[in-house]
C-alpha positions in Angstrom: -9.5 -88.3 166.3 -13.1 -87.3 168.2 -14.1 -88.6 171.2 -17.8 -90.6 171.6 -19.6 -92.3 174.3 -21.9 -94.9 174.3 -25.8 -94.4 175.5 -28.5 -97.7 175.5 -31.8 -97.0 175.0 -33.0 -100.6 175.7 -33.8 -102.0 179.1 -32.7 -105.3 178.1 -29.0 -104.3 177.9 -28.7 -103.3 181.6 -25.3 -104.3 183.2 -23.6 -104.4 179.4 -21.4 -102.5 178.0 -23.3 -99.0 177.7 -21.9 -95.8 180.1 -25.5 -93.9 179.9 -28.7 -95.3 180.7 -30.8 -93.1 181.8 -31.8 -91.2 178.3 -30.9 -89.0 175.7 -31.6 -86.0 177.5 -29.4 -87.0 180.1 -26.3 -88.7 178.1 -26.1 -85.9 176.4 -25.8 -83.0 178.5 -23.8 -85.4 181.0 -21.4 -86.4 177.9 -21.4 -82.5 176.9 -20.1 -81.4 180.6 -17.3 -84.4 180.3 -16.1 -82.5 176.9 -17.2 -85.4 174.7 -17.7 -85.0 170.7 -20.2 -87.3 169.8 -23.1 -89.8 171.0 -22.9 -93.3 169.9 -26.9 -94.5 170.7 -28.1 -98.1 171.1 -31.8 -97.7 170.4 -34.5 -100.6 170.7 -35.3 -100.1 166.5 -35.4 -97.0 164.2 -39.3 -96.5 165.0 -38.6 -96.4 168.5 -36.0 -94.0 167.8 -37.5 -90.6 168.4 -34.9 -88.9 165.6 -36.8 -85.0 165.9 -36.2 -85.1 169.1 -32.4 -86.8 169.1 -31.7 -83.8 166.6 -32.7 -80.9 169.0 -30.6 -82.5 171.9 -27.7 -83.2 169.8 -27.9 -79.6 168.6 -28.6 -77.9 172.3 -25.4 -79.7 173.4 -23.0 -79.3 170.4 -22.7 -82.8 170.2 -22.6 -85.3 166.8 -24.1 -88.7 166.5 -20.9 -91.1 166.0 -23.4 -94.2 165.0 -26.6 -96.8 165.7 -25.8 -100.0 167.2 -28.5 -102.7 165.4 -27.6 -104.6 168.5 -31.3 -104.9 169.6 -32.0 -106.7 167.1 -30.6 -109.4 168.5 -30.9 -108.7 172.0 -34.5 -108.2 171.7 -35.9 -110.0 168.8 -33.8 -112.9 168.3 -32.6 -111.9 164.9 -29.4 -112.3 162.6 -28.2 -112.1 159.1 -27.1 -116.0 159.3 -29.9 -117.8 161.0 -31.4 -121.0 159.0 -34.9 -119.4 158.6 -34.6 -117.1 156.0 -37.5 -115.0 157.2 -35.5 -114.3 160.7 -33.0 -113.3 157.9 -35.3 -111.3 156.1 -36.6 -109.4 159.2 -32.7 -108.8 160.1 -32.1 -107.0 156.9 -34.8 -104.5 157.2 -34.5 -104.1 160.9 -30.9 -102.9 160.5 -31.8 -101.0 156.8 -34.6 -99.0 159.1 -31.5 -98.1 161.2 -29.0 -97.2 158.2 -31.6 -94.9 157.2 -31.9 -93.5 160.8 -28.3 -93.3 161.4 -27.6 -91.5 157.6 -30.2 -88.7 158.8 -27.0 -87.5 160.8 -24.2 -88.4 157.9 -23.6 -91.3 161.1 -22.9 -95.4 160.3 -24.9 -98.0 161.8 -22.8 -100.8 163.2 -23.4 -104.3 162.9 -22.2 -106.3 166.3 -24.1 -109.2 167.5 -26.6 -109.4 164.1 -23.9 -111.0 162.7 -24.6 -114.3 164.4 -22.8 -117.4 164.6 -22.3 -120.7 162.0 -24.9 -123.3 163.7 -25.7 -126.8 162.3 -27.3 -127.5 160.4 -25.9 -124.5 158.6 -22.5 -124.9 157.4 -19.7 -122.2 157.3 -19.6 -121.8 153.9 -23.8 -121.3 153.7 -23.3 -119.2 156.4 -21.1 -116.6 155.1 -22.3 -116.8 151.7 -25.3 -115.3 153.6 -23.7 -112.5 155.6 -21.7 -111.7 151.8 -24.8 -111.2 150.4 -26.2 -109.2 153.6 -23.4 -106.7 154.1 -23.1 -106.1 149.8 -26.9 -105.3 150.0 -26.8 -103.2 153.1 -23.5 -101.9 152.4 -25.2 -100.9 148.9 -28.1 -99.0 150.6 -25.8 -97.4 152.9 -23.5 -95.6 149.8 -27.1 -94.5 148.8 -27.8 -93.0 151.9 -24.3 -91.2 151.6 -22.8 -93.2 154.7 -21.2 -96.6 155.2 -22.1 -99.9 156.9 -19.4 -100.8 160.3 -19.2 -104.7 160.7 -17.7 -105.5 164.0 -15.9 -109.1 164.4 -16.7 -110.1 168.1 -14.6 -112.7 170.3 -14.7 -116.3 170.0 -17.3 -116.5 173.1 -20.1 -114.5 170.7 -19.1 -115.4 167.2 -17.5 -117.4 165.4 -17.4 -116.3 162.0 -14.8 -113.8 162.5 -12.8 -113.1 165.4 -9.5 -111.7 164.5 -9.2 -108.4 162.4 -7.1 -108.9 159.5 -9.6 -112.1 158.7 -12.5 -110.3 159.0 -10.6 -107.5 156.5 -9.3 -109.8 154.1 -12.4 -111.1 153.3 -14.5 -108.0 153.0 -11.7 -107.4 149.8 -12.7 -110.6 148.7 -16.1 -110.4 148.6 -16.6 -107.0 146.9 -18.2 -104.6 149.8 -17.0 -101.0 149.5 -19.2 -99.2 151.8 -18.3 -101.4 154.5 -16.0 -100.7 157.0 -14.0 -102.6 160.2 -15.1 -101.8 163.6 -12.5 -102.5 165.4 -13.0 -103.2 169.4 -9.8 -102.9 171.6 -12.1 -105.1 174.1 -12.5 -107.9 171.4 -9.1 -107.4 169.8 -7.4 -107.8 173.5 -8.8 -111.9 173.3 -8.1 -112.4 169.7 -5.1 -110.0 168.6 -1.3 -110.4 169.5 -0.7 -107.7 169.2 -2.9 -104.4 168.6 -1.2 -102.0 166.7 -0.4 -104.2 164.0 -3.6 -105.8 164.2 -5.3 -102.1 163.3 -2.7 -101.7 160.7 -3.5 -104.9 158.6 -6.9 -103.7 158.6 -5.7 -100.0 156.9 -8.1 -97.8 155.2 -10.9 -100.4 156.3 -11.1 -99.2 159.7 -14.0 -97.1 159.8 -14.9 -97.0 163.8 -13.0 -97.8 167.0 -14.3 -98.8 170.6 -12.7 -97.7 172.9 -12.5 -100.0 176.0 -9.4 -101.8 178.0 -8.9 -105.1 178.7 -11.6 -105.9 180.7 -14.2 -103.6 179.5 -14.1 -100.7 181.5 -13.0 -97.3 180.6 -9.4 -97.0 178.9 -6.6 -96.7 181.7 -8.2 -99.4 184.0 -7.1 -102.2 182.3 -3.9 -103.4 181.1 -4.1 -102.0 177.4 -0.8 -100.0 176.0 -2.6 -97.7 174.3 0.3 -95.5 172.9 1.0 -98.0 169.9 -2.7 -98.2 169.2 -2.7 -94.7 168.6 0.9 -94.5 166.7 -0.9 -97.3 164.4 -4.3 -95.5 163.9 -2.1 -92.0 162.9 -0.7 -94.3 160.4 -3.5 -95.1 158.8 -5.0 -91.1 159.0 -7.6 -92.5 161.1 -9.7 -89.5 162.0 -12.7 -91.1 163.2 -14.2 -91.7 167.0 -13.0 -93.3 169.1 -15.9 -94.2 171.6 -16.2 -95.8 174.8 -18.5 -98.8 174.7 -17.7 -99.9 178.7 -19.2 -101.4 181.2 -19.7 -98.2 183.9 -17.8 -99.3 186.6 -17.7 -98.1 189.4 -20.4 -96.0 188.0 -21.3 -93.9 184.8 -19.7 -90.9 185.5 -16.4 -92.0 187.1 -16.2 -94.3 183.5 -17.5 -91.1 181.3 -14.8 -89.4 183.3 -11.7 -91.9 183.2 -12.4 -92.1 179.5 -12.5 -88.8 178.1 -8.5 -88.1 180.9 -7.5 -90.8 178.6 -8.2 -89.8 175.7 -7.5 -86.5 176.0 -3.5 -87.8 177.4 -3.5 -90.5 174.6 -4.3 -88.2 172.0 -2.8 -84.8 172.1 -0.4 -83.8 169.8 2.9 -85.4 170.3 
């Protein structure tokens, strides 16, 4: 497993769940002096993205892109792949198919988090996720092209509720037919909805594509009360060799939560 850490590059997402803030410049050579593997960026949209110059930083610090969040999407423009107005719907596609293509310039994913949206009347559930089907088999699709995959992320039941629990959200991407699309599993999320965690990750199997790595109450791994040794014991199960990357809120600041994280994972992954 490889180590990531989240950077935002939208000013609308101060005090959320993002370590670096301050620029790709500097999340990188800070996450490259923690011993990091990877960047995972939040950018404001893929023309915003400035992808020459993420290159040359990612290659001056050694580092990988580990995904794209689409998450400003939402955040800034309002948008989701269930609304009622099927051009909001419309504009959500491309926004996040500008991104696949971004992210697939670095073999990376692009995650889908909060675009997801939420089953509102008058829409009902059934409308709703006959939308998102159709959403994630045509982005999904366009990913594969790309030579990547698509990361869906099922949120808590305070900012979705289409899918909150992991297996559900699993189970019905094998019913609807989406290869190239993977779980994202949250340990933040999965701490409100799950049980139990391990087997929660193991019901999702070979789906599980992405993990983020945060405790209980957001912050960096080891300062909440997640047991993180099963999670690990169920993710070698599944020869899960992906990232595992801190999306946390950076408390008590950014480097004490770049810091805490990468101890952690460095204690909760080596070799047993």
């Amino acid at each position: 497993m490889k180590s990531a850490i989240t950077v935002s590059l939208v000013p609308e997402t101060a005090g959320g769940p993002f370590v670096f803030t301050s620029g790709l410049a500097d999340a990188a050579a800070r996450a490259a002096t923690f011993g990091f593997d990877a960047l995972e960026v939040f950018p404001r949209s893929a023309a915003e993205l400035d992808r020459a110059g993420l290159a040359r930083i990612l290659t001056h610090h050694r580092l990988q892109l580990a995904a794209l969040g689409t998450g400003a999407g939402w955040v800034v423009r309002k948008l989701t792949l269930t609304h009622v107005d099927p051009a909001i719907r419309r504009d959500a596609r491309e926004f996040i198919r500008a991104l696949i293509d971004a992210a697939a310039e670095f073999g990376a994913p692009a995650i889908i988090g909060s675009m997801q949206g939420r089953v509102e009347a008058p829409v009902a559930r059934e409308q709703a996720l006959a939308w998102f089907a159709d959403a994630l088999a045509d982005l999904g699709a366009h990913a594969a092209s790309r030579g990547t995959v698509l990361l869906y992320e099922p949120l808590n039941r305070y900012e979705t509720n289409l899918f909150n629990r992991q297996a559900d959200a699993a189970a019905w991407l094998r019913s609807i037919g989406a290869p190239a699309v993977r779980v994202l599993c949250d340990l933040f999320h999965m701490n409100i909805e799950e049980p139990d965690l391990a087997p929660a990750l193991r019901e999702v199997g070979p789906l599980v594509g992405h993990v983020h790595f945060a405790d209980s109450n957001r912050r960096a791994i080891g300062l909440g009360h997640t047991v993180v040794p099963p999670v690990i014991a169920a993710l070698r199960s599944l020869n899960y060799a992906g990232y595992l990357s801190a999306e946390v809120i950076p408390l008590p600041d950014a480097d004490t939560a770049a810091r805490e994280t990468i101890a952690s994972f460095r204690r909760f992954t080596a070799a047993p």
